[in-house]
N, C-alpha and C positions, 0 to 999 in steps of 0.2 A: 524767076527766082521763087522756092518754096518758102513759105512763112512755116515759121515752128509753130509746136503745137501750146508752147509758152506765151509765143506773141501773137498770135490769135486771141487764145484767151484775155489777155490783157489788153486789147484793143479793144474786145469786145466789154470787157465792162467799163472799161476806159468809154467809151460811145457811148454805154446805156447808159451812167452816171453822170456823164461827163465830166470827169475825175481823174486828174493824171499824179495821183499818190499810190495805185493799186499796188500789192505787193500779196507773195503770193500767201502769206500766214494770214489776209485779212478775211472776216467770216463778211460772208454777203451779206446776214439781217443787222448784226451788231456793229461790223465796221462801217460798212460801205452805206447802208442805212437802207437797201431792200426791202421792201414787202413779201410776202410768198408769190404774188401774180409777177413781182420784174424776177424772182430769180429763179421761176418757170422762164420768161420768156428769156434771159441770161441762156437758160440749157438749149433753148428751141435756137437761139441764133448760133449759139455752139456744135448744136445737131448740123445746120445747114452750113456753115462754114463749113465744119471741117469735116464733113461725110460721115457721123456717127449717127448710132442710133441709143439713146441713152434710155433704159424703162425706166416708167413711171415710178415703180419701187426704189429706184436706186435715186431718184432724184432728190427725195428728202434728203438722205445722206450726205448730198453735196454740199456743206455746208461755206467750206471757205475757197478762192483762188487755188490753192495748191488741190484741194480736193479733185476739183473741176480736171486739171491738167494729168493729175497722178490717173483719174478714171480713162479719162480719154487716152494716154498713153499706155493705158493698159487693156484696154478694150478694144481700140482700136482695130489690131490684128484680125480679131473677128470678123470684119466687114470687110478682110482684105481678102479670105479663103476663095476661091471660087465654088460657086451657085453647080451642084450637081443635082441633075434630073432622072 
């Protein structure tokens, strides 16, 4: 069975916090109570779950839950084209 790109996400901050109130308007520094080094490693577990590749630039931007999910499910695609040589 696939896991959504919803409950990923929430599993995973769910795990890194270990925190089961996640929802997805919460900001990672102000809600959930992050540093910048957990909500790097928040994207880095989200890169490898769910096969993205998220830049550097765009990382600050992720501010809250929804952020995370709205990016991935729009980014996604990208990784899904296939590789021409």
């Amino acid at each position: 069975m696939k896991i959504s790109i919803e409950d990923a996400v929430h599993m995973i901050v769910n795990d890194h916090f270990d925190r089961r109130d996640i929802s997805i308007d919460m900001d990672l520094i102000d809600d959930v109570g992050a540093d910048s080094l957990d909500s790097v490693q928040v994207i880095m577990d989200v890169e490898e779950e769910l096969d993205v590749i998220i830049p550097d630039e765009d990382v600050e931007k992720l501010r809250t839950i929804g952020d995370i999910i709205f990016y991935v499910k729009n980014a996604k695609w990208v990784l899904e084209l296939p590789i021409r040589l």
